[in-house]
C-alpha positions as CSV (number, residue, x, y, z in Angstrom):
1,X,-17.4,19.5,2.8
2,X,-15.7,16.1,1.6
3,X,-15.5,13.3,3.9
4,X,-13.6,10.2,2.7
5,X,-15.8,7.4,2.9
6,X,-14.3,4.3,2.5
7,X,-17.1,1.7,3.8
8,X,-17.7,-1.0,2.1
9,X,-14.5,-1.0,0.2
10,X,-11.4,-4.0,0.4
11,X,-7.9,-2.7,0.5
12,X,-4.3,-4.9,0.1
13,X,-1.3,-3.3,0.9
14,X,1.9,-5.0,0.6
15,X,5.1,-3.9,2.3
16,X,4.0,-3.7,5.8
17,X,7.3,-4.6,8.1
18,X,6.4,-2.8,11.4
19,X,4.2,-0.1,12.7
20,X,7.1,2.2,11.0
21,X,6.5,1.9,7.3
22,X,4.8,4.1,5.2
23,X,2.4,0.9,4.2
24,X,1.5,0.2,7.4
25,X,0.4,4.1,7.5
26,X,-1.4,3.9,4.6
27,X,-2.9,0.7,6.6
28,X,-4.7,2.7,9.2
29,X,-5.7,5.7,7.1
30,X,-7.5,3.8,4.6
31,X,-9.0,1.5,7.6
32,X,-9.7,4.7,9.6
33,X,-11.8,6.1,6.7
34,X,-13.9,2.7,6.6
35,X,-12.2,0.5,4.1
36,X,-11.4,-3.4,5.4
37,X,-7.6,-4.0,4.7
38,X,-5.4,-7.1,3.8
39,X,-2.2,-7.0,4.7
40,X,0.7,-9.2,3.2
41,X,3.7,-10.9,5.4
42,X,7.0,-11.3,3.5
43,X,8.3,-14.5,5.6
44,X,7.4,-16.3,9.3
45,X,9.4,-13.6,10.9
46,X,7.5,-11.1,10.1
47,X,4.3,-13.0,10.1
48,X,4.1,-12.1,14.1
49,X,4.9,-8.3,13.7
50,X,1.9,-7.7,10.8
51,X,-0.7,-10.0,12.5
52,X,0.0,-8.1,15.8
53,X,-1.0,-4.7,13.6
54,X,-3.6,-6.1,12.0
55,X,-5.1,-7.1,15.1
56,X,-5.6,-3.7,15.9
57,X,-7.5,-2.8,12.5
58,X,-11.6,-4.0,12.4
59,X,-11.6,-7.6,10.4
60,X,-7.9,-7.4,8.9
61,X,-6.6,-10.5,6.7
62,X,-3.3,-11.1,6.8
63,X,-1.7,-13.3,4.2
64,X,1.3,-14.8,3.1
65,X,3.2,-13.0,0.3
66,X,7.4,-13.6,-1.0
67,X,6.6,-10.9,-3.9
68,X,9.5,-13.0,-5.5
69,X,7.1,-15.9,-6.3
70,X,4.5,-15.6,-9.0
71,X,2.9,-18.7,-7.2
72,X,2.6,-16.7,-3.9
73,X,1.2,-13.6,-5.6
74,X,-1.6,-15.1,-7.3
75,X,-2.7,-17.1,-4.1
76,X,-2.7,-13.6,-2.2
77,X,-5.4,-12.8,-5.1
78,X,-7.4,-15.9,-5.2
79,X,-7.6,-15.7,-1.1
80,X,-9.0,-12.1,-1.5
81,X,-11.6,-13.2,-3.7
82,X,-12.5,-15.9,-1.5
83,X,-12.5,-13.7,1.8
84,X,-13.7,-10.5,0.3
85,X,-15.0,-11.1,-3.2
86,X,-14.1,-7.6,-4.4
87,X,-11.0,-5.3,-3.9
88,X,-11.2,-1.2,-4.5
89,X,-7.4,-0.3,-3.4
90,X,-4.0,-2.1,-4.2
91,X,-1.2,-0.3,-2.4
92,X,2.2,-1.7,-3.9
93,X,5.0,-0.2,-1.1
94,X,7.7,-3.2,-1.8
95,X,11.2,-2.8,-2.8
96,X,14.6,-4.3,-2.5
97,X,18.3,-4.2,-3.1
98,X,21.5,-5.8,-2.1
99,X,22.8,-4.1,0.6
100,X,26.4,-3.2,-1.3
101,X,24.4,-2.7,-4.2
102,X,23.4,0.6,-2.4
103,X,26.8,1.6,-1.8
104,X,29.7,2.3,-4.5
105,X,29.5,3.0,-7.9
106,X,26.0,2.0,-10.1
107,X,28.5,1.0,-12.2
108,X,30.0,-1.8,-10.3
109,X,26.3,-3.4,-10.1
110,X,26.5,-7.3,-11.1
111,X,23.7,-9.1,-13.2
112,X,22.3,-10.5,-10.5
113,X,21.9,-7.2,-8.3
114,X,21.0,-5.5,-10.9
115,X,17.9,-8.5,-12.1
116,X,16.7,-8.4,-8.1
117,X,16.6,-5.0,-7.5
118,X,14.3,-4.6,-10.4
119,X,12.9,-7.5,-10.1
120,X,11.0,-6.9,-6.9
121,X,11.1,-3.3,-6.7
122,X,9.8,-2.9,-9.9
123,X,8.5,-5.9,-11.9
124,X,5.9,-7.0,-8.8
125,X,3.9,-4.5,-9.8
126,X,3.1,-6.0,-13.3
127,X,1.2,-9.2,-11.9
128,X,-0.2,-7.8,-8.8
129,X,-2.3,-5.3,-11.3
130,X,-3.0,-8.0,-13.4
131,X,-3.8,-10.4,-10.4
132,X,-6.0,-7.5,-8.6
133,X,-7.6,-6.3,-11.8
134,X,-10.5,-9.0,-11.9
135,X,-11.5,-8.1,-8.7
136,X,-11.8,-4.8,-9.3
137,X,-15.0,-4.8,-10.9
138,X,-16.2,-1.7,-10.1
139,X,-13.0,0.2,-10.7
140,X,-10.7,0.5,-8.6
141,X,-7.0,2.6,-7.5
142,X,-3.6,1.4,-7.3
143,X,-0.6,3.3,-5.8
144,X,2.9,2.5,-5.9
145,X,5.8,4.2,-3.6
146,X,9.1,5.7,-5.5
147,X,10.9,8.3,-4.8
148,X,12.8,11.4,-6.1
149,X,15.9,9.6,-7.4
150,X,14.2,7.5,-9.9
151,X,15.2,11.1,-12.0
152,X,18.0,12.6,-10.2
153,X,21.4,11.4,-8.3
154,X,21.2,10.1,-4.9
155,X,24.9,8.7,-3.9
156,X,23.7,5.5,-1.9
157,X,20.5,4.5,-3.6
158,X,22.1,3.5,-7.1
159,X,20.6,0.7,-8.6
160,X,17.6,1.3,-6.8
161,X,16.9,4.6,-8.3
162,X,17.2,2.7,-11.4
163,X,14.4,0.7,-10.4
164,X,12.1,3.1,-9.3
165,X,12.5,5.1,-12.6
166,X,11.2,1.3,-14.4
167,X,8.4,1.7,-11.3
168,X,7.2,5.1,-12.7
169,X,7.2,4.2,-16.1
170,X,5.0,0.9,-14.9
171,X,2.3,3.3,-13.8
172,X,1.9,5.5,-16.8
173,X,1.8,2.4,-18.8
174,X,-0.9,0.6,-16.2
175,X,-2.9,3.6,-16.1
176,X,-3.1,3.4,-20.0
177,X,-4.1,0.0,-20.3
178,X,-6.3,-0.4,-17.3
179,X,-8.1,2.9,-18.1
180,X,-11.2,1.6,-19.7
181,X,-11.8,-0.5,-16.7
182,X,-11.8,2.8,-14.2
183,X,-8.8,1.5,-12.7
184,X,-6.7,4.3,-11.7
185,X,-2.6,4.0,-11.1
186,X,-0.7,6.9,-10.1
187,X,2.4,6.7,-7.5
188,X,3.4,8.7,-4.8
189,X,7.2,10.0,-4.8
190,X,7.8,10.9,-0.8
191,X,10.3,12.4,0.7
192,X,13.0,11.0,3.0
193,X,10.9,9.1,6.3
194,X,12.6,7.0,8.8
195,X,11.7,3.2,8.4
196,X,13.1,-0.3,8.2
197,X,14.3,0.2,4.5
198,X,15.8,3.5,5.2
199,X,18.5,1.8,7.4
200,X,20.1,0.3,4.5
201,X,20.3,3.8,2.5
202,X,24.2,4.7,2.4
203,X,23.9,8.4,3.8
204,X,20.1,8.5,5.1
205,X,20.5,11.1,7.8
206,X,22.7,13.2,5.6
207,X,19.7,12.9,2.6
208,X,17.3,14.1,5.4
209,X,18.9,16.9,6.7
210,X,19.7,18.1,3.3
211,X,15.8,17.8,2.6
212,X,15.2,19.6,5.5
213,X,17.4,22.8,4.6
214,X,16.4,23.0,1.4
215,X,12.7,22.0,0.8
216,X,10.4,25.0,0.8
217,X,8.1,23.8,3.6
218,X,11.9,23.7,5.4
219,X,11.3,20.2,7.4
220,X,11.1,16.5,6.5
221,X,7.8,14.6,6.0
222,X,6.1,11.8,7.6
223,X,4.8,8.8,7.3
224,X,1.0,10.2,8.1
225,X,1.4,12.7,5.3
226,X,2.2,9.9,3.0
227,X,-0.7,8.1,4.0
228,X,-3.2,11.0,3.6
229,X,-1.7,11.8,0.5
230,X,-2.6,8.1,-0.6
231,X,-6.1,8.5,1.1
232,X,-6.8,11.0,-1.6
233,X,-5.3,8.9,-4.4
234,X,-8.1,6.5,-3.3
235,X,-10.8,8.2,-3.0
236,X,-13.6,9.8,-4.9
237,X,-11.2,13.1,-4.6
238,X,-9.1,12.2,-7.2
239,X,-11.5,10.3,-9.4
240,X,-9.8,11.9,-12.6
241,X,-5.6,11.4,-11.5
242,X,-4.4,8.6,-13.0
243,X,-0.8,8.0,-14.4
244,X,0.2,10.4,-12.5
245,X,3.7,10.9,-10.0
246,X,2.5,12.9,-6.7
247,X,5.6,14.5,-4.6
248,X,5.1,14.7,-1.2
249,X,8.7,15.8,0.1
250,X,7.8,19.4,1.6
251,X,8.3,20.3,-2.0
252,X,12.0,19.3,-2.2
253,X,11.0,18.3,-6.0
254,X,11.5,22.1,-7.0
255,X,14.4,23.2,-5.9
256,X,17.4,23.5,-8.5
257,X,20.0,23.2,-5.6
């Protein structure tokens, strides 16, 4: 028998919209298991929506986070310190595109789509691990979310596929370099789950139900799967994974067709 303990550990996860999105499942598993959790609010409209979650986690932080600021990124680090002097778990569940950058050919992406999408989808990774690494002093795990087309063709998701193949590459080169400080990075590709984001996929119900036909487990996933999968990514469990791209799409990931 392995329970997840948690207690005692600090947790931010940025990404959190509503009590949809795979962060905010992530949220509650790792608070369930006994880990205090910081969540991040984008703007003042969502500001609201998180602290209303968070108020249902025991002694939550909320803080404000536009991951397109470098300024706002490294107060969200210097508040953790102040409020919780330590942190054990980054969870990175942020991305972005244009909305007709999802739609069309990847080839009709301008400059500037193309800089945002990996910009925050991809490149906000880079100084939260740097920001959250101090902290970490006694080791520490950091996820990121991608997702299968980062190495195949999803008509729809374009540009952003683009930038969760940088995302991927991010980790393996994180894991290298933050190795000798038992920091651990590894990133979990899931499947097809209805949130927020997913609204602005070109062709999201027809990516589920082909997901559901074909994976081998022959359904789609859910956000709680996600979340577990990211409880073991942070725990003791998985002490030796780092670098490493988990799939948790009912094993969609296999299938030549």
């Amino acid at each position: 028998m392995y329970p997840v303990d948690l207690t005692g550990q600090n947790a931010v996860v940025f990404g959190v919209a509503n009590d949809r999105s795979i962060a905010w499942a992530i949220a509650k598993t790792l608070a369930g298991a006994g880990a205090r959790i910081a969540l991040t609010y984008q703007n003042e409209r969502l500001q609201s929506r998180v602290a209303r979650l968070a108020d249902s986690l025991d002694d939550a932080v909320i803080l404000p986070c536009d991951a397109a600021q470098d300024g706002d990124i490294e107060q969200v680090f210097e508040s953790l310190a102040s409020e919780m002097g330590s942190l054990s778990i980054l969870v990175h569940s942020i991305a972005f595109a244009n909305q007709e950058d999802l739609a069309g050919r990847l080839a009709d992406t301008g400059r500037e789509g193309f800089r945002l999408a990996l910009e925050i989808s991809a490149f906000t990774l880079l100084p939260m691990v740097r920001c959250a690494a101090p902290l970490m002093t006694g080791g520490g795990s950091v996820i990121a979310m991608t997702f299968h087309a980062s190495s195949r063709v999803y008509p729809g998701y374009n540009v952003m596929g683009t930038a969760k193949a940088a995302l991927e590459h991010e980790v393996r080169q994180l894991a290298h370099e933050y190795g000798g400080a038992n920091i651990r990075v590894n990133a979990i590709s899931a499947g097809p789950v209805d949130t927020l984001a997913a609204r602005g996929i070109s062709g999201f119900l027809d990516m589920k139900r082909t997901h559901a036909s074909r994976a081998p487990l022959q359904r789609n996933i859910t956000a709680d799967e996600v979340a577990k999968s990211a409880l073991f990514l942070c725990s003791d469990l998985s002490s030796a994974v780092t670098g490493t791209v988990l799939p948790v799409d009912a094993g969609y990931h296999i299938m030549a067709v």
